[in-house]
N, CA, C and O atoms as a GROMACS GRO file, in nm:
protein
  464
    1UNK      N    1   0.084  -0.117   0.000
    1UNK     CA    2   0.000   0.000   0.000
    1UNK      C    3   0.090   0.124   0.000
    1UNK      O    4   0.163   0.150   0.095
    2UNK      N    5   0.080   0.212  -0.126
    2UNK     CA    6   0.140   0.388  -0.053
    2UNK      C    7   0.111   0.460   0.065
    2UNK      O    8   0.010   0.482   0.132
    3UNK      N    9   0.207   0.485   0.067
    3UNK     CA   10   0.194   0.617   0.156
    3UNK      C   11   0.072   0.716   0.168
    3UNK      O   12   0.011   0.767   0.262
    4UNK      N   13   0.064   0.718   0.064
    4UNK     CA   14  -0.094   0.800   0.029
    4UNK      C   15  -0.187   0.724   0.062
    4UNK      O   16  -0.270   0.778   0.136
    5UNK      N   17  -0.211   0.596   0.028
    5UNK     CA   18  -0.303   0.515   0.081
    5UNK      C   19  -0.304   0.471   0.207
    5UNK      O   20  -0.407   0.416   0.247
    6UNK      N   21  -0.196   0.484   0.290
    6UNK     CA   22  -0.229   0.433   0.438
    6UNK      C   23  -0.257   0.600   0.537
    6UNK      O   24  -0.279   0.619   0.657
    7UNK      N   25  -0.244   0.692   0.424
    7UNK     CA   26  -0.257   0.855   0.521
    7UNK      C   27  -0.400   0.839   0.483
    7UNK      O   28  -0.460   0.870   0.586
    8UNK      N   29  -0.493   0.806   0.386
    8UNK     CA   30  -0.590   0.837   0.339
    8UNK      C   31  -0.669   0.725   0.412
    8UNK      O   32  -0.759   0.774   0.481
    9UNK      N   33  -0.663   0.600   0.417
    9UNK     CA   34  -0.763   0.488   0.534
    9UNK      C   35  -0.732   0.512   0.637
    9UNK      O   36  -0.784   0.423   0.705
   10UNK      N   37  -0.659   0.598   0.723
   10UNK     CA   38  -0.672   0.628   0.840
   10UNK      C   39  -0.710   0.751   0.887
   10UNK      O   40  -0.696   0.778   1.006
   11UNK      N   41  -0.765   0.843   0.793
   11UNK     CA   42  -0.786   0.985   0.816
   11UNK      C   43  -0.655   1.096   0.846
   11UNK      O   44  -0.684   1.211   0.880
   12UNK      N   45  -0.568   1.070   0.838
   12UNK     CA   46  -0.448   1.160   0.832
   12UNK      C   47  -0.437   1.252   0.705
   12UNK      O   48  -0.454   1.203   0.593
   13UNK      N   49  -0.404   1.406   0.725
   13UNK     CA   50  -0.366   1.501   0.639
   13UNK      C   51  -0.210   1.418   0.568
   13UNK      O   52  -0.101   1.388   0.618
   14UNK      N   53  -0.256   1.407   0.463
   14UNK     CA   54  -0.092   1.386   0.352
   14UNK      C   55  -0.020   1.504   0.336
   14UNK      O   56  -0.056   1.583   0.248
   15UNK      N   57   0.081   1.531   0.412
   15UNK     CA   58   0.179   1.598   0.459
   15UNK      C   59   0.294   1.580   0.382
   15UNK      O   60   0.305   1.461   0.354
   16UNK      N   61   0.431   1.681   0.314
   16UNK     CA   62   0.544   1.594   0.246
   16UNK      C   63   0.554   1.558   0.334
   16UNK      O   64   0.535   1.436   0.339
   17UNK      N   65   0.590   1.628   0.471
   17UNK     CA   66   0.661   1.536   0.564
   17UNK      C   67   0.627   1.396   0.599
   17UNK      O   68   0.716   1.316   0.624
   18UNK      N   69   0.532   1.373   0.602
   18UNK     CA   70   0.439   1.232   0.606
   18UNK      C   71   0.471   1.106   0.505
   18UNK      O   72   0.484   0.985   0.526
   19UNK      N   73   0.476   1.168   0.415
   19UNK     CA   74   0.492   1.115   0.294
   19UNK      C   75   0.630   1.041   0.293
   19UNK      O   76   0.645   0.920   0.274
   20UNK      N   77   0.737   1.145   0.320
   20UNK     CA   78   0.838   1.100   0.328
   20UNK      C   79   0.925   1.024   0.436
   20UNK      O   80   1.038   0.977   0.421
   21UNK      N   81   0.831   1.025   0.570
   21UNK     CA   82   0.861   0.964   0.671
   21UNK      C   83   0.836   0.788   0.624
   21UNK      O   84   0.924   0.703   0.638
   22UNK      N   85   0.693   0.762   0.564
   22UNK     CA   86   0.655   0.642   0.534
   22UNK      C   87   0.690   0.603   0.421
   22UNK      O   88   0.640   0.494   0.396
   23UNK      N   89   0.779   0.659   0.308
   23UNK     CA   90   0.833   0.633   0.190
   23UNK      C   91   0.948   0.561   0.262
   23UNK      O   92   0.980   0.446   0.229
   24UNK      N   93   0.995   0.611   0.335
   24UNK     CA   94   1.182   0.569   0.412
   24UNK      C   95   1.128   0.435   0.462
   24UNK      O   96   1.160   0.329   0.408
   25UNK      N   97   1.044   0.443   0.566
   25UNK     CA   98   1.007   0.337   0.682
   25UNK      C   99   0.989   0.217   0.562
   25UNK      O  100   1.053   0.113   0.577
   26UNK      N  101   0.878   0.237   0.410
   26UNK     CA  102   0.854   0.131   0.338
   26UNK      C  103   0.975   0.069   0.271
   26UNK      O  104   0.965  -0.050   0.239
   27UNK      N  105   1.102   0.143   0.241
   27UNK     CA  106   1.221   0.080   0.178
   27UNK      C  107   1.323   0.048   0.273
   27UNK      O  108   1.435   0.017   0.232
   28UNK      N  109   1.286   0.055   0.442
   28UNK     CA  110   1.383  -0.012   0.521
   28UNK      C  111   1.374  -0.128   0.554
   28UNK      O  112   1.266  -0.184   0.569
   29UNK      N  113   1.488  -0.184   0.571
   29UNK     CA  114   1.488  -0.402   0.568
   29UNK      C  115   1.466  -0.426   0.702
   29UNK      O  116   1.417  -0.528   0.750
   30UNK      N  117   1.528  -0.257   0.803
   30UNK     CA  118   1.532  -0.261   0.950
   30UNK      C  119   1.516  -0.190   1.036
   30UNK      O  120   1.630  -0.142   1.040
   31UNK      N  121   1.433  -0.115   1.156
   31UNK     CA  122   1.387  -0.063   1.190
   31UNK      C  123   1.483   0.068   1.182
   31UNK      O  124   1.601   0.074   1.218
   32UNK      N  125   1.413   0.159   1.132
   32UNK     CA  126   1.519   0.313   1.124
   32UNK      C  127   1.478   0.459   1.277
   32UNK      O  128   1.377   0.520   1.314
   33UNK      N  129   1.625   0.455   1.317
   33UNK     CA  130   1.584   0.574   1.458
   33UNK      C  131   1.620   0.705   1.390
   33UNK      O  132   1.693   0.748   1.302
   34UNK      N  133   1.550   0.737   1.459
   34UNK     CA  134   1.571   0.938   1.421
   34UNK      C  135   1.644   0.955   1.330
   34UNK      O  136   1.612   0.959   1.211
   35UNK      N  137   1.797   0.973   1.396
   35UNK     CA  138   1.910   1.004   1.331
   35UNK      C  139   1.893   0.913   1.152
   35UNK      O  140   1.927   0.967   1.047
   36UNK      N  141   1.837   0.778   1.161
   36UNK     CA  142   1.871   0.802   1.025
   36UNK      C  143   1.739   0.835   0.924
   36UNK      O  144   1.728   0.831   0.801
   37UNK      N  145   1.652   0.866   1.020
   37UNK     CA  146   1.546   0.907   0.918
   37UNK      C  147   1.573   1.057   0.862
   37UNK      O  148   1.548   1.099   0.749
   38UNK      N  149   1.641   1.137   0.990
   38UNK     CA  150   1.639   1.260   0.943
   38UNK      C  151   1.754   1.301   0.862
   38UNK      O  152   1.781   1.415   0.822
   39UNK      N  153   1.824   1.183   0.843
   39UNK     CA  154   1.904   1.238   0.738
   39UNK      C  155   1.934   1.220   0.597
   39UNK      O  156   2.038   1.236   0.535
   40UNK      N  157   1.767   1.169   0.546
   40UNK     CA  158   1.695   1.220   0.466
   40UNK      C  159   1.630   1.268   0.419
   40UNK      O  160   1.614   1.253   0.298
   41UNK      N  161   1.539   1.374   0.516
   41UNK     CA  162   1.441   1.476   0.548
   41UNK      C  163   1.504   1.538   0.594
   41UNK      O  164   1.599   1.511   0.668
   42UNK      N  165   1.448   1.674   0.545
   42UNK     CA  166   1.447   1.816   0.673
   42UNK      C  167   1.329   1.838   0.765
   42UNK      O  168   1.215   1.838   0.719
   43UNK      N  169   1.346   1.852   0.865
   43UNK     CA  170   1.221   1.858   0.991
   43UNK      C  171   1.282   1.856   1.088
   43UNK      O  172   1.382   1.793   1.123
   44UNK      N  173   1.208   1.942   1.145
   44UNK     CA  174   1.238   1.914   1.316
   44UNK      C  175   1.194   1.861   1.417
   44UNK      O  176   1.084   1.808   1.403
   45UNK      N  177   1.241   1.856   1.520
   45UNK     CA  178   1.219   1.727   1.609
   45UNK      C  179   1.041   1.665   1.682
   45UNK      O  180   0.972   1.565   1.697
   46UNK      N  181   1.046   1.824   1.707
   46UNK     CA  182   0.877   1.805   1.724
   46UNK      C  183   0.811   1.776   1.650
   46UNK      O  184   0.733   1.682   1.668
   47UNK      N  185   0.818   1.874   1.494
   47UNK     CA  186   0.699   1.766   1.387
   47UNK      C  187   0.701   1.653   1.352
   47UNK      O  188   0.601   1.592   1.313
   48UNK      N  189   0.854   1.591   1.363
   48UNK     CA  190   0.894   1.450   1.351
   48UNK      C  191   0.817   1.380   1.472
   48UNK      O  192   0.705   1.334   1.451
   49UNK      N  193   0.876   1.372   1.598
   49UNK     CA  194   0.791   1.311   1.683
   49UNK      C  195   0.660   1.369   1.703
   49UNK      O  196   0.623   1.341   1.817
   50UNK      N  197   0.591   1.423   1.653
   50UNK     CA  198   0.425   1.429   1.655
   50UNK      C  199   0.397   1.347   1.560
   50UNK      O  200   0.335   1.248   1.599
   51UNK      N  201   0.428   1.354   1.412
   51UNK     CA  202   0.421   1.262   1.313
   51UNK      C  203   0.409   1.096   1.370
   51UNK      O  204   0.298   1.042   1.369
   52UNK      N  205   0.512   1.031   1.411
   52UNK     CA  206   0.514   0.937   1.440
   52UNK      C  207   0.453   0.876   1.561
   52UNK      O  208   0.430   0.755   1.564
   53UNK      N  209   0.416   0.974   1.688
   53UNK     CA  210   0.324   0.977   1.736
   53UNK      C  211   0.188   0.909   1.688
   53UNK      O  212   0.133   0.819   1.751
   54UNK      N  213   0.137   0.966   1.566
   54UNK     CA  214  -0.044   0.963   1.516
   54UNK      C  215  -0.004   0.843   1.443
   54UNK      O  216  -0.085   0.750   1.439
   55UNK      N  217   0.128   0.829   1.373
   55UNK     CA  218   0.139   0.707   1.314
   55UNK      C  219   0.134   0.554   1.368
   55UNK      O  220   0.102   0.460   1.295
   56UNK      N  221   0.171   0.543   1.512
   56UNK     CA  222   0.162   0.451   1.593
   56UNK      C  223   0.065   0.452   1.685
   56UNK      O  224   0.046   0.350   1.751
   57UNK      N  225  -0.029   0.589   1.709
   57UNK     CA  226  -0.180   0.565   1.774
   57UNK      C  227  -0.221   0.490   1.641
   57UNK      O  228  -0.201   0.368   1.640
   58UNK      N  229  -0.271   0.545   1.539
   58UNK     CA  230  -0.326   0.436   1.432
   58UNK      C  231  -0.293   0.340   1.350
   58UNK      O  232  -0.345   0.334   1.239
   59UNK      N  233  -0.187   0.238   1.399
   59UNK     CA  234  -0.094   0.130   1.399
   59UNK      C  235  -0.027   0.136   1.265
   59UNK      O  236  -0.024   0.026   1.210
   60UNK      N  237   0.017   0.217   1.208
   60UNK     CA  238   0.071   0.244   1.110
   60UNK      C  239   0.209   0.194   1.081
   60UNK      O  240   0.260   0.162   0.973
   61UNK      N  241   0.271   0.193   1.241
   61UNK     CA  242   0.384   0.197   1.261
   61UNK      C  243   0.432   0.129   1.407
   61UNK      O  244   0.377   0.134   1.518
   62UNK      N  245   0.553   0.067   1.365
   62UNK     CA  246   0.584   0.006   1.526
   62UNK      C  247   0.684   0.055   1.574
   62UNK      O  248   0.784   0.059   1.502
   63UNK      N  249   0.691   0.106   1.699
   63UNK     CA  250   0.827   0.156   1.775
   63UNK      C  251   0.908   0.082   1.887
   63UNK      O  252   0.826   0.066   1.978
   64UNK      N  253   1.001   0.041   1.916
   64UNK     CA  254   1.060  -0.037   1.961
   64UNK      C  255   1.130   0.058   2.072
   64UNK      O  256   1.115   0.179   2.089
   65UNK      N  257   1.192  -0.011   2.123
   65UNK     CA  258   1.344   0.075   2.213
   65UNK      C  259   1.466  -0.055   2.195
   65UNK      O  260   1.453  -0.176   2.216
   66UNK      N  261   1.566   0.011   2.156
   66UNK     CA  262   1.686  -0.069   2.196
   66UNK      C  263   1.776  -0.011   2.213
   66UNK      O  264   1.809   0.045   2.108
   67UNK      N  265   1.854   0.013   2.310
   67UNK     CA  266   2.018   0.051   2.388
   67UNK      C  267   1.940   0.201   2.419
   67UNK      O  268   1.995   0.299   2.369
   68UNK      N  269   1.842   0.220   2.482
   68UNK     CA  270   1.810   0.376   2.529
   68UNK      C  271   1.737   0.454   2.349
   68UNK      O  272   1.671   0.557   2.335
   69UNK      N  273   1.769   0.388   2.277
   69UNK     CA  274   1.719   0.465   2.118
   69UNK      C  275   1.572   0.409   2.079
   69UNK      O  276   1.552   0.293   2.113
   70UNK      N  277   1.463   0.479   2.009
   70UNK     CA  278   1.398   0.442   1.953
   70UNK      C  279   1.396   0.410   1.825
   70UNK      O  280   1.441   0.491   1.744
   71UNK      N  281   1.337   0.265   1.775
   71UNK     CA  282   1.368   0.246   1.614
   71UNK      C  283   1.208   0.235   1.593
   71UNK      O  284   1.127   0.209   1.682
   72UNK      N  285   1.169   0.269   1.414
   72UNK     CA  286   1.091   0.262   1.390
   72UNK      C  287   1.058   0.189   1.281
   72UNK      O  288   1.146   0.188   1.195
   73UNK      N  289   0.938   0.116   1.251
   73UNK     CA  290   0.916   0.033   1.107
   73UNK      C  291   0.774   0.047   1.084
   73UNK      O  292   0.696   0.092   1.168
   74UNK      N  293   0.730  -0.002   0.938
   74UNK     CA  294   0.608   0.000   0.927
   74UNK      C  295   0.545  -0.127   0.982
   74UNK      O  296   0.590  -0.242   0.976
   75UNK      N  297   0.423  -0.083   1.040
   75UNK     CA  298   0.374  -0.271   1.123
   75UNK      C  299   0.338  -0.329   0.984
   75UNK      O  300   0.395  -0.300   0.879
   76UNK      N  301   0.259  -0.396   0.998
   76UNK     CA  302   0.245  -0.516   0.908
   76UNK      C  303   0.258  -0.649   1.005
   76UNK      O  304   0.234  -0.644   1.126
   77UNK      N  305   0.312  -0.806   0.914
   77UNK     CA  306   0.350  -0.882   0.991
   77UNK      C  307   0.466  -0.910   1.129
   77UNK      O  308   0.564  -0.835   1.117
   78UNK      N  309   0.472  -0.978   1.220
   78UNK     CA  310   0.551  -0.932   1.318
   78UNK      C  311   0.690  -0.950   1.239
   78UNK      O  312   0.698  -1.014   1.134
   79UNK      N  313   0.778  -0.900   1.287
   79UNK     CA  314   0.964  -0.933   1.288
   79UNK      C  315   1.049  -0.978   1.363
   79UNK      O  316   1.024  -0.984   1.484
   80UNK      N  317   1.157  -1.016   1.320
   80UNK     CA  318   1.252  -1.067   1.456
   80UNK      C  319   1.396  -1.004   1.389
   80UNK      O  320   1.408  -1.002   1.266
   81UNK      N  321   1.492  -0.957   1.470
   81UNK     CA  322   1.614  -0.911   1.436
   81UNK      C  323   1.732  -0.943   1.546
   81UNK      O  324   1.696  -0.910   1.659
   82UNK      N  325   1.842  -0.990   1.541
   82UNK     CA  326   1.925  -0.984   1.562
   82UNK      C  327   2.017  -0.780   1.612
   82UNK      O  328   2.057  -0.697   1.530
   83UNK      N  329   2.017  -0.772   1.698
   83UNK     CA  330   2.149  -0.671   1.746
   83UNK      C  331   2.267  -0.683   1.815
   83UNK      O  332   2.262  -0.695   1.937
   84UNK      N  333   2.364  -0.683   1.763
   84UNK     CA  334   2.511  -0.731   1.810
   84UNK      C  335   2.553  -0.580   1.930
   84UNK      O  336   2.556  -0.457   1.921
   85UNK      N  337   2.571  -0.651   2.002
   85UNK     CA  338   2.610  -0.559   2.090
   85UNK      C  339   2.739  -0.531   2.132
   85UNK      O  340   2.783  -0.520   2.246
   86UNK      N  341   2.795  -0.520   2.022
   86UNK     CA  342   2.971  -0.448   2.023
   86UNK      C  343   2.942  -0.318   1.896
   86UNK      O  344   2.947  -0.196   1.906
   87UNK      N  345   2.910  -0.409   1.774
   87UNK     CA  346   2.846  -0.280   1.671
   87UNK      C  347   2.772  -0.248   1.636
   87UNK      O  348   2.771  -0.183   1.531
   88UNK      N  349   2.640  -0.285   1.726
   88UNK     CA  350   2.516  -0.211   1.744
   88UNK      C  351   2.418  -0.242   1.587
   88UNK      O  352   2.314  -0.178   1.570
   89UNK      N  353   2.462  -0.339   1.487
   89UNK     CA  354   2.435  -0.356   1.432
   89UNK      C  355   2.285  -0.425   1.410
   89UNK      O  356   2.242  -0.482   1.511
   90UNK      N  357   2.203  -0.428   1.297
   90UNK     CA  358   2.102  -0.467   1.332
   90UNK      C  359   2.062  -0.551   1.197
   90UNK      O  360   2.036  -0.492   1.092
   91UNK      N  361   2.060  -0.710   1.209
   91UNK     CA  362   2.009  -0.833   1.135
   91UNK      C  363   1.883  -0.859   1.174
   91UNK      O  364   1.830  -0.868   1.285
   92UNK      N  365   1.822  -0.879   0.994
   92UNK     CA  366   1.668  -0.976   1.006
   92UNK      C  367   1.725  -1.132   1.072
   92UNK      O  368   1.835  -1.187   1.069
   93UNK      N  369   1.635  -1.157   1.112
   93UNK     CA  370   1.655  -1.282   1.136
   93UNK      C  371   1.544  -1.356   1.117
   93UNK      O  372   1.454  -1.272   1.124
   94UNK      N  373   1.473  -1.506   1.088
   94UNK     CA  374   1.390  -1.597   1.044
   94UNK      C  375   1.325  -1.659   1.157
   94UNK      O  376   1.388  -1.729   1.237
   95UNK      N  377   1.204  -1.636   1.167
   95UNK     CA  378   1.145  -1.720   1.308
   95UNK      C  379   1.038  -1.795   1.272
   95UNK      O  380   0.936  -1.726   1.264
   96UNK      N  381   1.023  -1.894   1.251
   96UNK     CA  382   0.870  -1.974   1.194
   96UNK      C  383   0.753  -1.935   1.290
   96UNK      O  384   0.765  -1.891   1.404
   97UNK      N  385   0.691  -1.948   1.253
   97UNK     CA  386   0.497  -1.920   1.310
   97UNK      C  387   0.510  -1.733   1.357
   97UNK      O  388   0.400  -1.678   1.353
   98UNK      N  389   0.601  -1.662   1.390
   98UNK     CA  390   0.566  -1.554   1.415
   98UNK      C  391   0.505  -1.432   1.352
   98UNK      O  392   0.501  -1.315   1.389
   99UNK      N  393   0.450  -1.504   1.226
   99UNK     CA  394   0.300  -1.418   1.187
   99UNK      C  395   0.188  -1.473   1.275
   99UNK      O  396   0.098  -1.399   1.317
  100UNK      N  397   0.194  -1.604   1.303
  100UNK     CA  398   0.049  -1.643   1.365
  100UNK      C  399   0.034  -1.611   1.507
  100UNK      O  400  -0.062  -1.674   1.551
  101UNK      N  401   0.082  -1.549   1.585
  101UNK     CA  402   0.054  -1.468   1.710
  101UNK      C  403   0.087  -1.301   1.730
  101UNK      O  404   0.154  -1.226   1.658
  102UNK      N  405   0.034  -1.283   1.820
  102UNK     CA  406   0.014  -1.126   1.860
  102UNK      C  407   0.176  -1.052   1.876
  102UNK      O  408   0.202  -0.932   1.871
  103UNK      N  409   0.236  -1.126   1.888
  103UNK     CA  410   0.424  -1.031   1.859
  103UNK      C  411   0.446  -0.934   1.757
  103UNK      O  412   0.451  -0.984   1.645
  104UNK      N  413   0.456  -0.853   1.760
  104UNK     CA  414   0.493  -0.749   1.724
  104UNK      C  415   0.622  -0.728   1.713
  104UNK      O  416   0.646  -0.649   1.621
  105UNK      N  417   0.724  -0.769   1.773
  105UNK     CA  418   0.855  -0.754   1.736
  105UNK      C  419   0.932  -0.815   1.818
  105UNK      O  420   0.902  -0.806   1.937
  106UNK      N  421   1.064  -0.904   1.776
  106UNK     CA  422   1.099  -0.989   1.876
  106UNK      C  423   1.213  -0.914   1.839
  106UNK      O  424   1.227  -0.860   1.730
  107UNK      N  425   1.335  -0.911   1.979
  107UNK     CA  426   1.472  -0.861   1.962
  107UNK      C  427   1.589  -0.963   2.012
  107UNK      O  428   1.577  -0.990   2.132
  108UNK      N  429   1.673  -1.012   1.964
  108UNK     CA  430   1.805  -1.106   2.018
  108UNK      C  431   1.927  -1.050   2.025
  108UNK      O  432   1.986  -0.997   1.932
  109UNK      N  433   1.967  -1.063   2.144
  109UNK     CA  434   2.081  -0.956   2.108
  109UNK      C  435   2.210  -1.059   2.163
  109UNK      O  436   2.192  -1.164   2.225
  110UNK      N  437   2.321  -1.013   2.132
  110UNK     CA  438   2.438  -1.070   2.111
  110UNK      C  439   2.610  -1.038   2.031
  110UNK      O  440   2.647  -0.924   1.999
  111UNK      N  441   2.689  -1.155   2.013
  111UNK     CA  442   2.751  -1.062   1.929
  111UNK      C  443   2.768  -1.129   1.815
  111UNK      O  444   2.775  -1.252   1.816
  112UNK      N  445   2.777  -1.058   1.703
  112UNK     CA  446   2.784  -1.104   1.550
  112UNK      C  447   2.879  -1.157   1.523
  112UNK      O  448   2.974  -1.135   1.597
  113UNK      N  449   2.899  -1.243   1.418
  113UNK     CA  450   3.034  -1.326   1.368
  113UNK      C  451   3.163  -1.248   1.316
  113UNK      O  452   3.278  -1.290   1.305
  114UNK      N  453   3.105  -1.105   1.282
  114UNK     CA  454   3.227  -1.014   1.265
  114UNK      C  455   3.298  -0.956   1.385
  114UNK      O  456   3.419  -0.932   1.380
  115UNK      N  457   3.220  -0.931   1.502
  115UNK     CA  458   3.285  -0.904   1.609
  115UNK      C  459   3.314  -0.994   1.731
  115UNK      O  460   3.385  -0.972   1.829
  116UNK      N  461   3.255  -1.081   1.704
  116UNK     CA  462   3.277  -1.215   1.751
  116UNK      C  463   3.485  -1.277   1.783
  116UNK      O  464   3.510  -1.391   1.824
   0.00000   0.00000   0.00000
């Protein structure tokens, strides 16, 4: 679904900023925090976090926390990722049945085979 189409079934004003918040979130493999959303947008911090705010009251969007940071993705089916905790790095990882329950996002953390 576009961007336009998920601002428009949920009653949200189509905003560039909007637009381009959920254009990024739809071509990321992995949940994206602030810093790298905004450094493909211009905006500031408040319209950014109000934005994503209305986006996750009307499940648009899932927000996580990991190491004190917030990451963000579009919901849909649940996910699972891997974060190495030397380079903070962040892997999909494969979990069977976790479309068929209420998870929303699973996190494993550890260290990766490169820093390993």
């Amino acid at each position: 679904m576009s961007p336009q189409e998920l601002l428009r079934i949920n009653d949200i004003k189509a905003t560039p900023l909007r637009l381009q918040i959920l254009e990024i979130l739809s071509r990321a493999d992995t949940p994206l925090g602030y810093d790298e959303i905004l450094s493909k947008i211009k905006a500031n911090k408040t319209t950014f976090y109000r934005s994503m705010e209305i986006f996750e009251a009307k499940g648009i969007i899932v927000k996580s926390e990991n190491n004190h940071k917030n990451f963000y993705e579009l919901a849909g089916e649940a996910k699972a990722y891997f974060v190495c905790d030397v380079c903070r790095k962040m892997t999909n990882i494969d979990m069977p049945n976790l479309s068929q329950s209420h998870v929303k996002s699973v996190v494993v953390k550890g260290i990766c085979d490169d820093c390993f």
